[in-house]
DRENFI-493465 format. One record per residue (C-alpha): residue number from 0; x, y, z; residue in one letter. Coordinates in steps of 0.25 Angstrom, whole numbers. Example, Ala and Ser with C-alpha at 12.3 -4.5 7.8 and 13.67 -1.06 7.14 Angstrom:
<recs>
rec i:0, X:49, Y:-18, Z:31, aa:A;
rec i:1, X:55, Y:-4, Z:29, aa:S;
</recs>
This chain:
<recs>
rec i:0, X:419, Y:536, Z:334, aa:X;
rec i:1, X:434, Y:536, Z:329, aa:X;
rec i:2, X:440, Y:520, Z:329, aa:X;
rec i:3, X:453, Y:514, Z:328, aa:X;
rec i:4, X:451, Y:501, Z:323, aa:X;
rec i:5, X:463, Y:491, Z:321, aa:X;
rec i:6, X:462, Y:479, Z:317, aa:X;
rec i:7, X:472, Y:470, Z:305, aa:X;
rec i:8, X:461, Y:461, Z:298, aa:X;
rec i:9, X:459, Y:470, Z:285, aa:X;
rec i:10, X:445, Y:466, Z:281, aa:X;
rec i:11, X:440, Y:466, Z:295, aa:X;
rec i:12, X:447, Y:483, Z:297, aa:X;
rec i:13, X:442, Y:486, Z:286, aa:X;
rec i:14, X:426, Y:480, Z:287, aa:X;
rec i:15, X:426, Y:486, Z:302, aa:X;
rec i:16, X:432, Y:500, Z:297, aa:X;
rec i:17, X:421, Y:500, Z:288, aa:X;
rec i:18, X:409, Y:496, Z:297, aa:X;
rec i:19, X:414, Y:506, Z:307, aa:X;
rec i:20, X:415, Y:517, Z:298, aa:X;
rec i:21, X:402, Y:514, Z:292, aa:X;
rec i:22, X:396, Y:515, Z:308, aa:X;
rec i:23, X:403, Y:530, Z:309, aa:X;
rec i:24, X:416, Y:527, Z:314, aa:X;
rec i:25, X:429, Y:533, Z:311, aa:X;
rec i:26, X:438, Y:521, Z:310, aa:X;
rec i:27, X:455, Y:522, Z:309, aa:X;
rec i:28, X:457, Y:506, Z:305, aa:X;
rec i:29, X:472, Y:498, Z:306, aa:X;
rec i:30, X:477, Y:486, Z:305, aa:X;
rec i:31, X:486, Y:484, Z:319, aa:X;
rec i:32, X:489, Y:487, Z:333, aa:X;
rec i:33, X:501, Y:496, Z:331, aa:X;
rec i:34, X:492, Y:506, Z:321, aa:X;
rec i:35, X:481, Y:506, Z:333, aa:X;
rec i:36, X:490, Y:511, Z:342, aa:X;
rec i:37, X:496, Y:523, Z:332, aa:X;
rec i:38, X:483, Y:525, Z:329, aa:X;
rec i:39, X:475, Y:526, Z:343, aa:X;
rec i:40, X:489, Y:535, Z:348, aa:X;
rec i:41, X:487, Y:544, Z:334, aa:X;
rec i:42, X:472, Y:547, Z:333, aa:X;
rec i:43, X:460, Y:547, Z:344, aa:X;
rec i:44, X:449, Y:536, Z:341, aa:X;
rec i:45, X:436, Y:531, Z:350, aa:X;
rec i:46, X:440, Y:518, Z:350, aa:X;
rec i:47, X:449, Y:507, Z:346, aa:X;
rec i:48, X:445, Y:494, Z:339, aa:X;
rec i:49, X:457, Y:483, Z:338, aa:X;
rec i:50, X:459, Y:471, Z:333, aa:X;
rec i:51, X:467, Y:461, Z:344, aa:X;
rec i:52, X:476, Y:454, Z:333, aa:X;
rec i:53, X:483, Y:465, Z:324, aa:X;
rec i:54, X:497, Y:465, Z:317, aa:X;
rec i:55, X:509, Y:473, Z:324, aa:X;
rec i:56, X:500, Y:476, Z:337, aa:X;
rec i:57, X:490, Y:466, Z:340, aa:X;
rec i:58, X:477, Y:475, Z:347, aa:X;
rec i:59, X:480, Y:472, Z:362, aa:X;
rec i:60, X:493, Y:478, Z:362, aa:X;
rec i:61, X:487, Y:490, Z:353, aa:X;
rec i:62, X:477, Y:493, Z:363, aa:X;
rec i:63, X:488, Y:493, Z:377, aa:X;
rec i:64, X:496, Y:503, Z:369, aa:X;
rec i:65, X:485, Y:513, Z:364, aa:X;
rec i:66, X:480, Y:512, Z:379, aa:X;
rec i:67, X:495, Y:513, Z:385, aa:X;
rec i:68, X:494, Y:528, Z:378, aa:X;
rec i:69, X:482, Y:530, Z:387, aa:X;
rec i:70, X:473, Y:528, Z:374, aa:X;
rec i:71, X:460, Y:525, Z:379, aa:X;
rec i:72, X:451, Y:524, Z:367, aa:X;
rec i:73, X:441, Y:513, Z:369, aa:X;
rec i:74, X:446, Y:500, Z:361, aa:X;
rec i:75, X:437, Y:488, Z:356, aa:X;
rec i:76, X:448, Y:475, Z:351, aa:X;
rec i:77, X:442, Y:466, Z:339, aa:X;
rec i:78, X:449, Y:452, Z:341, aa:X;
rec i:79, X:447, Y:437, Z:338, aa:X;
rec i:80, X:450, Y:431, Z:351, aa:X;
rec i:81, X:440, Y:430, Z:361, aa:X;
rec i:82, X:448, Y:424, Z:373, aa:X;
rec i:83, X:444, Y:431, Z:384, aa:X;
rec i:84, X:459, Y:433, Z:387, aa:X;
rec i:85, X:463, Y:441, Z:376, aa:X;
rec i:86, X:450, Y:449, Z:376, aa:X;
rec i:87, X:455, Y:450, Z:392, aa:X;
rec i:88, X:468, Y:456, Z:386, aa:X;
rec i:89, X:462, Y:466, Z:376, aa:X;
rec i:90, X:455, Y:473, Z:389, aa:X;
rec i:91, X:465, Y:474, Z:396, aa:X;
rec i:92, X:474, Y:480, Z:386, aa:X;
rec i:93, X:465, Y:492, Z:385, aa:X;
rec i:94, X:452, Y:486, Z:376, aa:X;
rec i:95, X:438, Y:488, Z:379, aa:X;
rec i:96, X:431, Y:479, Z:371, aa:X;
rec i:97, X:433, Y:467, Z:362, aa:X;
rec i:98, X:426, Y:463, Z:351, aa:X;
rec i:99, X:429, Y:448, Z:346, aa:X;
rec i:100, X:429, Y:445, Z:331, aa:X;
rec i:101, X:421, Y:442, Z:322, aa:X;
rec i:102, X:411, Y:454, Z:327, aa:X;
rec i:103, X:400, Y:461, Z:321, aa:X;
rec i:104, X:403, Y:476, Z:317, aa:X;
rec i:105, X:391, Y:480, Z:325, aa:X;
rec i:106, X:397, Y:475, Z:337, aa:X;
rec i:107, X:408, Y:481, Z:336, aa:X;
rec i:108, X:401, Y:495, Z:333, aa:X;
rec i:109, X:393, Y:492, Z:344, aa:X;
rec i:110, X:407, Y:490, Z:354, aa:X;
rec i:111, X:412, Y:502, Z:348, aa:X;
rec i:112, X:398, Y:509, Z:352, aa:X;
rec i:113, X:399, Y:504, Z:365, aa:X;
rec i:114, X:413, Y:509, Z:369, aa:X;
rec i:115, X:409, Y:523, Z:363, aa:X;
rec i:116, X:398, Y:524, Z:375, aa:X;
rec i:117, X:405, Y:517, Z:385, aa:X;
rec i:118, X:419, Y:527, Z:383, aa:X;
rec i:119, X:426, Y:518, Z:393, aa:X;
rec i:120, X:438, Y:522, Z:395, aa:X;
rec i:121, X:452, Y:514, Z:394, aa:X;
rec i:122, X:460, Y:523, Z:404, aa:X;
rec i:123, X:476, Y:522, Z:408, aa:X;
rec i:124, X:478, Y:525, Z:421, aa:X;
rec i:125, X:493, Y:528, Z:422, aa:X;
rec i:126, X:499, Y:533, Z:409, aa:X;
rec i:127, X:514, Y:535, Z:409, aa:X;
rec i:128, X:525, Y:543, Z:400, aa:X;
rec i:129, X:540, Y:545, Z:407, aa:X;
rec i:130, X:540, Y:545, Z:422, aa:X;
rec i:131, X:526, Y:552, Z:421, aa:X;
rec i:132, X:513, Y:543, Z:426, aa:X;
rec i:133, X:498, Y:550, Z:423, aa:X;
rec i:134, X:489, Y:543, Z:432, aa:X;
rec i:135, X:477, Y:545, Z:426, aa:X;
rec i:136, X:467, Y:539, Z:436, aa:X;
rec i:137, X:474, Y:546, Z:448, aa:X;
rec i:138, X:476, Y:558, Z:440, aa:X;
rec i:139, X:489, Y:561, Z:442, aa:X;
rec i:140, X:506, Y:561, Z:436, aa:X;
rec i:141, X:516, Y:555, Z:441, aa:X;
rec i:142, X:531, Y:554, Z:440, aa:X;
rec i:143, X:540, Y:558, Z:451, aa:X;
rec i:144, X:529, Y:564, Z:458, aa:X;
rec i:145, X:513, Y:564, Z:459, aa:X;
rec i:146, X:504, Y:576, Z:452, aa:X;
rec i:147, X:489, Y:575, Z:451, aa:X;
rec i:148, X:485, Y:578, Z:437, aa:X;
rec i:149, X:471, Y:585, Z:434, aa:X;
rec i:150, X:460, Y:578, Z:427, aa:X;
rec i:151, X:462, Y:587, Z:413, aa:X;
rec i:152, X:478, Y:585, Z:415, aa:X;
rec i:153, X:475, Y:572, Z:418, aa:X;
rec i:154, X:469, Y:568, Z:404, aa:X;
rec i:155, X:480, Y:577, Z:397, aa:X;
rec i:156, X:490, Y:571, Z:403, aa:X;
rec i:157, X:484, Y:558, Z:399, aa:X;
rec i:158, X:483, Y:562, Z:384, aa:X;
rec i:159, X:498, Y:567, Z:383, aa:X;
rec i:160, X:502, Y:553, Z:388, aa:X;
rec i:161, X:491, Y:546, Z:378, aa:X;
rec i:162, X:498, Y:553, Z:368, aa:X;
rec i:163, X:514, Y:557, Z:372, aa:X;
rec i:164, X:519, Y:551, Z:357, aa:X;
rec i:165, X:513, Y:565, Z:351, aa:X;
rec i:166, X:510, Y:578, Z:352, aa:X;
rec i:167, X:497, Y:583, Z:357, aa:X;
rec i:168, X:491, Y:595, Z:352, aa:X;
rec i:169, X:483, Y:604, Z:362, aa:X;
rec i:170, X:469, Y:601, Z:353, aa:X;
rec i:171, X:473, Y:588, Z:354, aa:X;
rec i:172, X:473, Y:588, Z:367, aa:X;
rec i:173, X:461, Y:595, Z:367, aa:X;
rec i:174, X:455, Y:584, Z:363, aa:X;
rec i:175, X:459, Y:573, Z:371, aa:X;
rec i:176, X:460, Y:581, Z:385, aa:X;
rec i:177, X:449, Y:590, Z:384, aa:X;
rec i:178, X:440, Y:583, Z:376, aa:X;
rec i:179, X:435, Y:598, Z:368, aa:X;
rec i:180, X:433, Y:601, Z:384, aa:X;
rec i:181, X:434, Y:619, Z:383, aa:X;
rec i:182, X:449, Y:620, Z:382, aa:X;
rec i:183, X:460, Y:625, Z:375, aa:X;
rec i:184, X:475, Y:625, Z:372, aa:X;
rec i:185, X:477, Y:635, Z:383, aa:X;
rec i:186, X:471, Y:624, Z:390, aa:X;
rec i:187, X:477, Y:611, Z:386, aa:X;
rec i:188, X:490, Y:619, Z:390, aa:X;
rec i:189, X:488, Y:623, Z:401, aa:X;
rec i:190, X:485, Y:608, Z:406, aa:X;
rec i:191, X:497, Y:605, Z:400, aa:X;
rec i:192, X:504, Y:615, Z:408, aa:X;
rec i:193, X:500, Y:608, Z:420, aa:X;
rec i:194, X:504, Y:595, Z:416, aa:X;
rec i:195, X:518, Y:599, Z:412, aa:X;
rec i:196, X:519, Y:605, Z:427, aa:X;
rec i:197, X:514, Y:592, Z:433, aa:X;
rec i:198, X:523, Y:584, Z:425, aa:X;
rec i:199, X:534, Y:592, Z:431, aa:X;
rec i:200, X:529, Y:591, Z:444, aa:X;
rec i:201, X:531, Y:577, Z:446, aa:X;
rec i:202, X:543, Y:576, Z:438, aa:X;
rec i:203, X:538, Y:567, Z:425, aa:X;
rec i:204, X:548, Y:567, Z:415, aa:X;
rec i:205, X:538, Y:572, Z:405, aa:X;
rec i:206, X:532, Y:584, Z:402, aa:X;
rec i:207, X:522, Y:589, Z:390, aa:X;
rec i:208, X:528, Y:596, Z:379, aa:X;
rec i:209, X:522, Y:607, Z:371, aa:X;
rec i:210, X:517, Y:621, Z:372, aa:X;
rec i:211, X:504, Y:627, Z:372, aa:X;
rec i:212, X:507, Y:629, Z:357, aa:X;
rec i:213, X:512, Y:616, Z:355, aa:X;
rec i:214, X:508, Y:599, Z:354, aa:X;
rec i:215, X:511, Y:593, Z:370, aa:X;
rec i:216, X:518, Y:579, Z:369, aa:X;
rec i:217, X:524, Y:573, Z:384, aa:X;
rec i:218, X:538, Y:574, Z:385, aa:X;
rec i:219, X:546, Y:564, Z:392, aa:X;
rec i:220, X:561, Y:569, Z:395, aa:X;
</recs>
C-alpha cells in the first residue's frame, strides 16, 4: 500500500514514516497542505494520511482541493481537536476517518487496514472544466445540450478531468480507466474518439487534444 502522509511536526513524521515502512508500506512523507495536494495530483497512492494543523495549507482545505480534482483516494486526518464539530468539518470536506492524537501506531495501522478492505469510495458527482458538466452519477455531459456518456467513457472522461493540469499518456490511461482490463492503445483511442464527437455534440467549449501517437490533455478554447 502506497501513503501520502502529511503532517508539520518533525519527530512525529519521521517516527510514523518509520513505523509504517517497518509494517511494509510505501510512504511519501511532507510537511504541509499545499505539498499534499502536488503531491496526490502528481503521483497515485492508496491513501491519504493528514494532519488537520499544517503551515501554508491547513489539512481541511487540502483534502476539498484533492477531492475537487475528483481524487477519490481514501484519507484518514490525524489532529488534536476532538470537538465533534471540527471532526464534523473534516467529513464533510471529503475524509473518511479521523484518528485524534496522541494515538497508538497499531491503531492507526489497523485504520489504514480497515479502509484497505472497506475501498469506500469518495465520489464527485458533477465534475466541471469550461461550459462542460460530466455527470457522473447520471452518466452523462452537458453543455449546451445533453449526451449520454457510456459507462467506459464515463470513467475516461472522469480521469481527464481528475487530471486536465497534464498530459496523459495512453499507458497511463491504461491504468486508471481500464484497470489492465484487455486493451490497448487502438482501444483507448478509439474511446477517445468518441468523446471528442460527444463533446462537439453538445457544443462544450472543450475538446481532447492529442493523437493516437501523442499524450491527450482537455482543451478548453
Amino acid at each position: 500500500m502506497k501513503i501520502l502522509f502529511a503532517e508539520d511536526e518533525t519527530d512525529l513524521r519521521e517516527v510514523v514514516t518509520a513505523y509504517l515502512e517497518y509494517q511494509g508500506y510505501h510512504v511519501k512523507a511532507v510537511s504541509n497542505g499545499r505539498e499534499a495536494v502536488e503531491n496526490a495530483a502528481s503521483d497515485a497512492y492508496d491513501t491519504l494520511v493528514l494532519d488537520v494543523m499544517m503551515p501554508e495549507m491547513d489539512g481541511v482545505t487540502a483534502i476539498r482541493k484533492i477531492r475537487e480534482t475528483g481524487n477519490t483516494t481514501p484519507a484518514i486526518f490525524l489532529t488534536a481537536k476532538a470537538e465533534v464539530a471540527d471532526r464534523v468539518e473534516g467529513l464533510d470536506a471529503g475524509a473518511d476517518d479521523y484518528l485524534t492524537k496522541p494515538f497508538s501506531m497499531e491503531e492507526l495501522s489497523a485504520r489504514l487496514r480497515a479502509l484497505g478492505r472497506r475501498k469506500r469510495e469518495y465520489k464527485v458527482r458533477v465534475m466541471c472544466f469550461g461550459n462542460l458538466e460530466l455527470d457522473t452519477e447520471a452518466s452523462e455531459i452537458r453543455a449546451l445540450n445533453t449526451i449520454g456518456l457510456a459507462h467506459r467513457e464515463v470513467r475516461l472522461l472522469s480521469c481527464l478531468l481528475a487530471n486536465t493540469d497534464r498530459e496523459m499518456t495512453a499507458e497511463d490511461l491504461l491504468k486508471e480507466v481500464w484497470n489492465n482490463e484487455p486493451a490497448d492503445a487502438e482501444t483507448v483511442w478509439m474511446y477517445v474518439s468518441f468523446l471528442k464527437a460527444k463533446l462537439q455534440s453538445v457544443q462544450a467549449n472543450v475538446t481532447i487534444e492529442g493523437d493516437r501517437n501523442h499524450s491527450f490533455r482537455l482543451k478548453e478554447f
